[in-house]
Backbone as a chain_set.jsonl record, in Angstrom:
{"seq": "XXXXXXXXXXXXXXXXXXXXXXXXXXXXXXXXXXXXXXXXXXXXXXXXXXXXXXXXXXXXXXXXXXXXXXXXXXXXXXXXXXXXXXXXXXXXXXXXXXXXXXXX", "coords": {"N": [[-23.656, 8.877, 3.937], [-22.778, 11.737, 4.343], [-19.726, 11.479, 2.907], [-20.864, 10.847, 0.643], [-22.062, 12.848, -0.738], [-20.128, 14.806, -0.273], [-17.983, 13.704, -1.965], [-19.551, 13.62, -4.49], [-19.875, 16.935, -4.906], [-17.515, 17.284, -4.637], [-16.345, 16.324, -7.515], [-18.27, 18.081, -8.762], [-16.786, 20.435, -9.051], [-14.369, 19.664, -10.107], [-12.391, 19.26, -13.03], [-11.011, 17.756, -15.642], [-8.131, 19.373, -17.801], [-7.446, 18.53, -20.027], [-6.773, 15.684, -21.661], [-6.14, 12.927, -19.804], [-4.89, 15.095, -18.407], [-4.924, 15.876, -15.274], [-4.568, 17.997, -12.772], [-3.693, 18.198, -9.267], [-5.678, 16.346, -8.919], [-4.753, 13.736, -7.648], [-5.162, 14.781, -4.784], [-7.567, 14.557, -3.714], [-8.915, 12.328, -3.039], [-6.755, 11.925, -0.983], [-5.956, 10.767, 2.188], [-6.672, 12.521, 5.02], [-5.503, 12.701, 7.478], [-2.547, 11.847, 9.453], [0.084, 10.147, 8.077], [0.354, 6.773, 8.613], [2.368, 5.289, 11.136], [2.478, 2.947, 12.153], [2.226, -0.982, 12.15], [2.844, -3.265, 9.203], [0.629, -5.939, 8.272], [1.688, -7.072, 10.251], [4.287, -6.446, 10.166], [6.831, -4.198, 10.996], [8.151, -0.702, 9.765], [10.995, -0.463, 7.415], [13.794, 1.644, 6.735], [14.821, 2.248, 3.694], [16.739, 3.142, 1.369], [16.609, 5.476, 1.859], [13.542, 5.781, 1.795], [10.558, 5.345, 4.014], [9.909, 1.878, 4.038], [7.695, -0.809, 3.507], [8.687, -4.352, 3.929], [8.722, -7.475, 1.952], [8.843, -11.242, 1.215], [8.226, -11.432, -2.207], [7.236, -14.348, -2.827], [5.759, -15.105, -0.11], [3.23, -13.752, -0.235], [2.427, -13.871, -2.437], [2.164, -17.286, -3.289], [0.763, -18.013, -0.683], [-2.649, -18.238, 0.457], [-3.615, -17.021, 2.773], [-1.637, -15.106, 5.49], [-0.655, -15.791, 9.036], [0.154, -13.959, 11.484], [1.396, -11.573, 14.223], [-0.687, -9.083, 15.646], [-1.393, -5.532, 16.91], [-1.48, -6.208, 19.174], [0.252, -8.159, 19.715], [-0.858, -10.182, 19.533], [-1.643, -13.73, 17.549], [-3.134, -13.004, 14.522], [-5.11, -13.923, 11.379], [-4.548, -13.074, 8.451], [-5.44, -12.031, 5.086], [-3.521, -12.461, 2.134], [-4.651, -11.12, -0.317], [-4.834, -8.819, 0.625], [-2.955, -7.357, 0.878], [-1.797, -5.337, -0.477], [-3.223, -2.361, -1.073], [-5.544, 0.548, -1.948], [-3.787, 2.944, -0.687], [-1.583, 1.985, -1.641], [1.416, 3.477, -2.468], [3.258, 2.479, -4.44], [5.274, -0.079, -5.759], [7.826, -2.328, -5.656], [9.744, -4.799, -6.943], [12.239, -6.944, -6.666], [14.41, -8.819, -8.012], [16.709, -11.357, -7.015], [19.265, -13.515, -8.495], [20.825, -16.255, -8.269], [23.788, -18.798, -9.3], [24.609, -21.665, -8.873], [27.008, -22.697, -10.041], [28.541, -20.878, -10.737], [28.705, -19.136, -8.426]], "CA": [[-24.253, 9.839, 3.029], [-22.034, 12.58, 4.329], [-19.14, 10.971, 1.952], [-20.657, 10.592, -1.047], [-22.749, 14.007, -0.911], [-18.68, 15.466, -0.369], [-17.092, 13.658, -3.242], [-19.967, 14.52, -5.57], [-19.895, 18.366, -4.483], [-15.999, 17.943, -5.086], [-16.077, 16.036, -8.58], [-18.515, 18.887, -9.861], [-16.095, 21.417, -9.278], [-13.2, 19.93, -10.538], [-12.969, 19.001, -14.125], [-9.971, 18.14, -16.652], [-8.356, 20.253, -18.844], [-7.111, 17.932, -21.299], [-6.957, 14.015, -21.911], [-5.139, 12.564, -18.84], [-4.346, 16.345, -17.326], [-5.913, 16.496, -14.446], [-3.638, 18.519, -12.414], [-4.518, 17.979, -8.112], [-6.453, 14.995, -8.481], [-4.367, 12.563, -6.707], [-5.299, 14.963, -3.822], [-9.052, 14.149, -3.771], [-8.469, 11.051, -2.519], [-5.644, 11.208, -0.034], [-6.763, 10.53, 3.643], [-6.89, 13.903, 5.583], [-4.55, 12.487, 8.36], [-1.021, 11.987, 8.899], [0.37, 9.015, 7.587], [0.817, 5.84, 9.702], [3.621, 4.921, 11.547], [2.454, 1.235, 12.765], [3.085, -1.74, 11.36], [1.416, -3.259, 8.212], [0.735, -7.342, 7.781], [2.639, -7.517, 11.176], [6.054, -5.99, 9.698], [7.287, -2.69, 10.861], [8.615, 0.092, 8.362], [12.142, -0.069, 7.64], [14.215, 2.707, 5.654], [15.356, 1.48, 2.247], [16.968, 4.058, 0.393], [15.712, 6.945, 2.188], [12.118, 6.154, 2.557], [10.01, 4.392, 4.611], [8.981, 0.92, 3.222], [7.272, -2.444, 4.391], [9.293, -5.228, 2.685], [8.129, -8.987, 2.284], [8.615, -11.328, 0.006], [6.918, -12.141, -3.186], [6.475, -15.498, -2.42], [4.887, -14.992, 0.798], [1.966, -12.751, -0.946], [1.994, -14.753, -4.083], [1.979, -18.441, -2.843], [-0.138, -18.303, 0.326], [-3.983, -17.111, 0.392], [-3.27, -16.114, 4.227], [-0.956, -15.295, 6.694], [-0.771, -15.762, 10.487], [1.169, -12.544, 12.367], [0.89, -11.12, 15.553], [-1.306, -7.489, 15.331], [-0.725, -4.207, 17.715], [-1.408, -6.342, 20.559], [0.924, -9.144, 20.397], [-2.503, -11.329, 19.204], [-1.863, -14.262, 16.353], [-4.061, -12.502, 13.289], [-4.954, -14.586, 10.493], [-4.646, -12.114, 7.43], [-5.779, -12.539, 3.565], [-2.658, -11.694, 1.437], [-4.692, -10.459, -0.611], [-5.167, -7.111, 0.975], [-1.182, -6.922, 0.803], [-2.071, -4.3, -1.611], [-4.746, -1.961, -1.027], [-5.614, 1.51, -2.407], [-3.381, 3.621, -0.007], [-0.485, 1.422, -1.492], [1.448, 4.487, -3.985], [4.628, 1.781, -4.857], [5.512, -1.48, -5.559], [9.182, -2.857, -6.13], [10.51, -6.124, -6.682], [13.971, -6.895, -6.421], [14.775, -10.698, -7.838], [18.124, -11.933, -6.877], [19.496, -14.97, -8.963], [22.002, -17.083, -7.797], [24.244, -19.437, -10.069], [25.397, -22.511, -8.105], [27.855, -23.27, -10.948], [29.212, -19.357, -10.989], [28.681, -18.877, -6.997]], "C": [[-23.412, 11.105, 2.919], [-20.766, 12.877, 3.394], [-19.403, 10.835, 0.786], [-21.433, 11.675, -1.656], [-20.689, 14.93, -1.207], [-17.935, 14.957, -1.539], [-18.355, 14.13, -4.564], [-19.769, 16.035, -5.919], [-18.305, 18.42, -5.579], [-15.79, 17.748, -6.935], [-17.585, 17.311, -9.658], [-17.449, 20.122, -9.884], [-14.832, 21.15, -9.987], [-13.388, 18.617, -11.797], [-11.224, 19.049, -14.895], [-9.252, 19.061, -17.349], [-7.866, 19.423, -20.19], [-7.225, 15.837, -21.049], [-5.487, 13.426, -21.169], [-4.016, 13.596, -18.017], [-5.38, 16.725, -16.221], [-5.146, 17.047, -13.378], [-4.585, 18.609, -10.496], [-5.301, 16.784, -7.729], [-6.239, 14.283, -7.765], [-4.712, 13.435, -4.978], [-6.559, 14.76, -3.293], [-9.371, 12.958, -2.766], [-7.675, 10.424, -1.383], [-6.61, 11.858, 1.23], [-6.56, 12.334, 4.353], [-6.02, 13.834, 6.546], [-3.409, 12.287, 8.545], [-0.409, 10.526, 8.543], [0.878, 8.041, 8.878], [2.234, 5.356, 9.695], [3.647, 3.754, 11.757], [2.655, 0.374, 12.031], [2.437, -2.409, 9.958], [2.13, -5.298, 7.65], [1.682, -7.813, 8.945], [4.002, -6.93, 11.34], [5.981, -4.902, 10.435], [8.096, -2.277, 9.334], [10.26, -0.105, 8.625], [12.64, 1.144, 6.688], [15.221, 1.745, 4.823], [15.67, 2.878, 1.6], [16.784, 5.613, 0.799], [14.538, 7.245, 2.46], [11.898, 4.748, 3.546], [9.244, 3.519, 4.178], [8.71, -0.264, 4.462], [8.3, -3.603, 3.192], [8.726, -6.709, 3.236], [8.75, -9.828, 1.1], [7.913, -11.96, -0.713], [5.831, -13.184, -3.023], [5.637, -15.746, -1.676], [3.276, -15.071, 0.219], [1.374, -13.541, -1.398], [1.491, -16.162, -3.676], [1.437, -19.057, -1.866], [-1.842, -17.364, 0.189], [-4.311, -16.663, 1.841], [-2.486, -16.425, 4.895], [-1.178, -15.339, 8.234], [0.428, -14.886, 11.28], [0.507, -12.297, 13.538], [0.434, -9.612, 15.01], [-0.686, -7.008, 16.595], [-0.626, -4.837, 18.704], [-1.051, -7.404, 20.6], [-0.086, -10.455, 19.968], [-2.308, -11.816, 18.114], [-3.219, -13.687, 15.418], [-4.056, -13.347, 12.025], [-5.199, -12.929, 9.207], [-4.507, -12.242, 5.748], [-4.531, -11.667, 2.984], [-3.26, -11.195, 0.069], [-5.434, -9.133, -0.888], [-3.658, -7.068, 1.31], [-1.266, -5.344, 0.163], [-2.873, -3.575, -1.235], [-4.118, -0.521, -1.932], [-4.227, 2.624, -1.515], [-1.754, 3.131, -0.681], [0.159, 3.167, -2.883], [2.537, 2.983, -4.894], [4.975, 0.471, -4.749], [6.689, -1.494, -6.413], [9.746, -4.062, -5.869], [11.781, -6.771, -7.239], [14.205, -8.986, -6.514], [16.312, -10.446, -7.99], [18.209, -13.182, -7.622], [20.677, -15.185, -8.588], [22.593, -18.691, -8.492], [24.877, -20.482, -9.242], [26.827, -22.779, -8.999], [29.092, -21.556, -10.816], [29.37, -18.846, -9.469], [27.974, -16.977, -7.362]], "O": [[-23.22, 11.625, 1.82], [-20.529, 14.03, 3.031], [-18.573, 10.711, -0.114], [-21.593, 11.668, -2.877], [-20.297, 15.467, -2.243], [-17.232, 15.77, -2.139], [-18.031, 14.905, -5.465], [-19.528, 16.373, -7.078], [-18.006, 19.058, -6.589], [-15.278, 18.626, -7.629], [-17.75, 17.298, -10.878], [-17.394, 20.751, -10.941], [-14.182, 22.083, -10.459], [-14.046, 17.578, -11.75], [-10.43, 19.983, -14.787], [-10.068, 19.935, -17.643], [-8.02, 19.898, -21.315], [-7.805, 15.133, -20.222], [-4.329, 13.412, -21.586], [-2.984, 13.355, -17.39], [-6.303, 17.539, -16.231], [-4.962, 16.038, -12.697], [-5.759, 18.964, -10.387], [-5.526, 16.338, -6.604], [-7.138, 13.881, -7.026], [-4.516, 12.736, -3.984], [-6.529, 14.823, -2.064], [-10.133, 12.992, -1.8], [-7.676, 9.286, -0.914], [-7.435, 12.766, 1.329], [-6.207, 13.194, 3.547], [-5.502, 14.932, 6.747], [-2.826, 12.61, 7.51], [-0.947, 9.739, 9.322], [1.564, 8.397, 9.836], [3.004, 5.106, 8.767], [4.739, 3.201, 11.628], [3.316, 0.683, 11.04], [1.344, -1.921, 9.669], [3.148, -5.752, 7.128], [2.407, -8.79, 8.762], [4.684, -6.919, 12.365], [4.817, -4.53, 10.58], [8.46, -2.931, 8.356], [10.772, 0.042, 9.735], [11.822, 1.584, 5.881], [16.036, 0.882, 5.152], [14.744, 3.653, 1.36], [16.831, 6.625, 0.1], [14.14, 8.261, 3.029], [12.546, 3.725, 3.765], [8.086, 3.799, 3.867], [9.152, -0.517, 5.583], [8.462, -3.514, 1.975], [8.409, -7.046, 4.376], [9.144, -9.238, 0.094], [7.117, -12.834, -0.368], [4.6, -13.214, -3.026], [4.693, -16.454, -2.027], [2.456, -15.989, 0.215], [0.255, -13.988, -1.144], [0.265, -16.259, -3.719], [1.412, -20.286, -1.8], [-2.031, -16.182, -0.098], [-5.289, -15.937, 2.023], [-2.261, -17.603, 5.172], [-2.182, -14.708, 8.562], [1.523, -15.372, 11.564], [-0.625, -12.662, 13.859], [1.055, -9.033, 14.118], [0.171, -7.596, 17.255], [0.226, -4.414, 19.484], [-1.681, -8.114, 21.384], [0.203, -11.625, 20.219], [-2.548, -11.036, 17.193], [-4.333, -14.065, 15.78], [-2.938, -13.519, 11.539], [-5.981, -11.992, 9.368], [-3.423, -12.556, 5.257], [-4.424, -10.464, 3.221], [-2.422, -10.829, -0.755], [-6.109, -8.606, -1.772], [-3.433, -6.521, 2.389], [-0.632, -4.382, 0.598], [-3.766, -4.309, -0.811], [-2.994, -0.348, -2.404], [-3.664, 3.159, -2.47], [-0.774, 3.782, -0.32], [-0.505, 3.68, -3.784], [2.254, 2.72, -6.063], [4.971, -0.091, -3.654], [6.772, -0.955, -7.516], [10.19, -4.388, -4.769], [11.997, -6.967, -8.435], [14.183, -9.912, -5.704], [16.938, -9.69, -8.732], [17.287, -13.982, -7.461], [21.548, -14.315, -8.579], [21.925, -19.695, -8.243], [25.95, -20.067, -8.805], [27.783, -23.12, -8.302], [30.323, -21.54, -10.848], [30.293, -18.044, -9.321], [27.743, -16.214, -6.424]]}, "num_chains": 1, "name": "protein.A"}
């Protein structure tokens, strides 16, 4: 109740000013804590480019309806790929490689 008395409170005070300006909003929403460091779907973070990402691939996600990883404690986890994704996600990038047997 405490939660949804706090986002009402917040969404009367804050209000558009134009059609798709809502300037702050995305802060409404973000968790209050500091961002996790642990691992996510089993993976750790690596740095790509400068940030910190999870990488997998497609196929995994796409072509299985769960995986089996070890969690924080070393413990086989069966896990629905699809919560690959959730709300917290900001970015998604997918990077296809093709490869020409004829062209190498």
């Amino acid at each position: 109740d405490n939660v949804i008395s706090e986002y009402a409170s917040t969404a009367k005070q804050m209000h558009c000013s134009g059609l798709y300006d809502c300037p702050n909003f995305g802060k409404l929403y973000q968790c209050p804590g500091n961002a996790d460091e642990g691992s996510w779907f089993g993976l750790p973070s690596e740095m790509y480019f400068g940030e910190k990402v999870f990488v997998e691939y497609l196929s995994i996600i796409s072509d299985n309806p769960f995986l089996v990883r070890k969690d924080r404690d070393a413990q086989p986890e069966v896990m629905a790929t699809a919560d690959f994704m959730d709300t917290l996600t900001t970015k998604v990038e997918i990077a296809a490689i093709f490869f020409s047997l004829e062209f190498g």
